[in-house]
C-alpha positions in Angstrom: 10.9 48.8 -7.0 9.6 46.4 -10.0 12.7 44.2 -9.0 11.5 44.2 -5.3 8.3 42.9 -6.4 9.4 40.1 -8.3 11.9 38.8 -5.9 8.7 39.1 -3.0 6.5 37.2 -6.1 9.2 34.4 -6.3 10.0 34.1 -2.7 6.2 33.9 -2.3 6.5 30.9 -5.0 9.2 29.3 -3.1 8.1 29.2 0.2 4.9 27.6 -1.3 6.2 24.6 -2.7 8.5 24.0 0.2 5.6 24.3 2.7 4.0 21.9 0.2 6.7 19.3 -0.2 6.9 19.3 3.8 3.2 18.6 3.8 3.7 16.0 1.2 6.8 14.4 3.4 4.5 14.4 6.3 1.4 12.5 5.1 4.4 9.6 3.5 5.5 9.0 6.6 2.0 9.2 8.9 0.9 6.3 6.2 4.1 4.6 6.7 3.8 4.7 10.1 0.2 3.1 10.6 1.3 0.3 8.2 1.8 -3.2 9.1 3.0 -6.0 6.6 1.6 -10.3 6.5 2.6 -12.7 4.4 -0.3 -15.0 3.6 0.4 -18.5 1.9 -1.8 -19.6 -0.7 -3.6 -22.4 -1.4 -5.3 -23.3 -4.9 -2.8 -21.7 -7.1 -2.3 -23.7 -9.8 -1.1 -20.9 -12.8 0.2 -17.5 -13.2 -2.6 -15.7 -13.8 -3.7 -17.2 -10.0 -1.4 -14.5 -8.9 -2.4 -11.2 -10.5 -6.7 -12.2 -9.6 -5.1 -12.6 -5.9 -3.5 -9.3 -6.4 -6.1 -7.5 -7.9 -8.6 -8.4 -5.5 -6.1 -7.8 -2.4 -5.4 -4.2 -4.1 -8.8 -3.7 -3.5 -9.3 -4.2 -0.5 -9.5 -0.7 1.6 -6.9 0.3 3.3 -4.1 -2.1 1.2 -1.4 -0.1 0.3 0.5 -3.0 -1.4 -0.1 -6.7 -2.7 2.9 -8.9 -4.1 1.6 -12.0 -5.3 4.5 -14.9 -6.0 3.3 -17.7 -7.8 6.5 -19.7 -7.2 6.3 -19.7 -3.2 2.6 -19.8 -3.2 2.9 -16.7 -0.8 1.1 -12.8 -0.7 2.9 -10.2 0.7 0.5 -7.7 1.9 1.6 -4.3 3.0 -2.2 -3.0 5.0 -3.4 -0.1 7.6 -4.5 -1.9 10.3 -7.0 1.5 10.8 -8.9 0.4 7.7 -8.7 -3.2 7.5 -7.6 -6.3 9.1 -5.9 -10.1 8.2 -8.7 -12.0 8.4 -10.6 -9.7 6.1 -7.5 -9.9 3.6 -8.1 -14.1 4.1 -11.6 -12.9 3.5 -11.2 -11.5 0.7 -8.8 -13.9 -1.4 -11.0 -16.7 -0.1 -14.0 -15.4 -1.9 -11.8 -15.0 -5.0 -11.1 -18.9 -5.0 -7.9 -19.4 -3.0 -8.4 -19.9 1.1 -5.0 -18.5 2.6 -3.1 -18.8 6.0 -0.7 -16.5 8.0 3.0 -17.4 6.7 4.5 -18.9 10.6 7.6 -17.0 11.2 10.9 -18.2 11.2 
């Protein structure tokens, strides 16, 4: 009988964390789906540290889940939910920082 209880106690535990990690797998992938990616080039950038106040100020932004900053191409890659914010408030944004931006055309 005290056997019985602890194998309902830990299938109890298991069930729980695998109802969980579903959950977890569930919300991932729902903010994955509603994302949508821009590369922005950059104008102004004239150092290094240009890149990381772009960052930091994209990264700020609601609704940005990501900001790469390359210093070398002059370029943002910005990985947003369009639900919670938009390109030309990411343009917005690094504009009021010091560096006025542009959609990246595509190739």
């Amino acid at each position: 009988m005290k056997n019985l209880k602890y194998l309902l106690i830990a299938l109890c535990l298991i069930a729980g964390f695998v109802s969980s990690q579903t959950l977890q797998a569930k919300s991932t992938e729902q903010a994955q789906n509603n994302s949508q990616i821009v590369i922005l080039d950059m104008q102004n950038m004239t150092c290094a540290m240009c890149s990381i106040t772009i960052r930091k100020a994209l990264q700020g932004v609601d609704g940005v889940q990501n900001a790469k900053v390359d210093f070398d191409s002059k370029t943002a890659n910005v990985t947003f939910d369009p639900n919670k914010t938009n390109i030309e408030n990411l343009i917005k944004t690094t504009t009021n920082v010091g560096y006025s931006a542009t959609v990246h055309p595509e190739k």
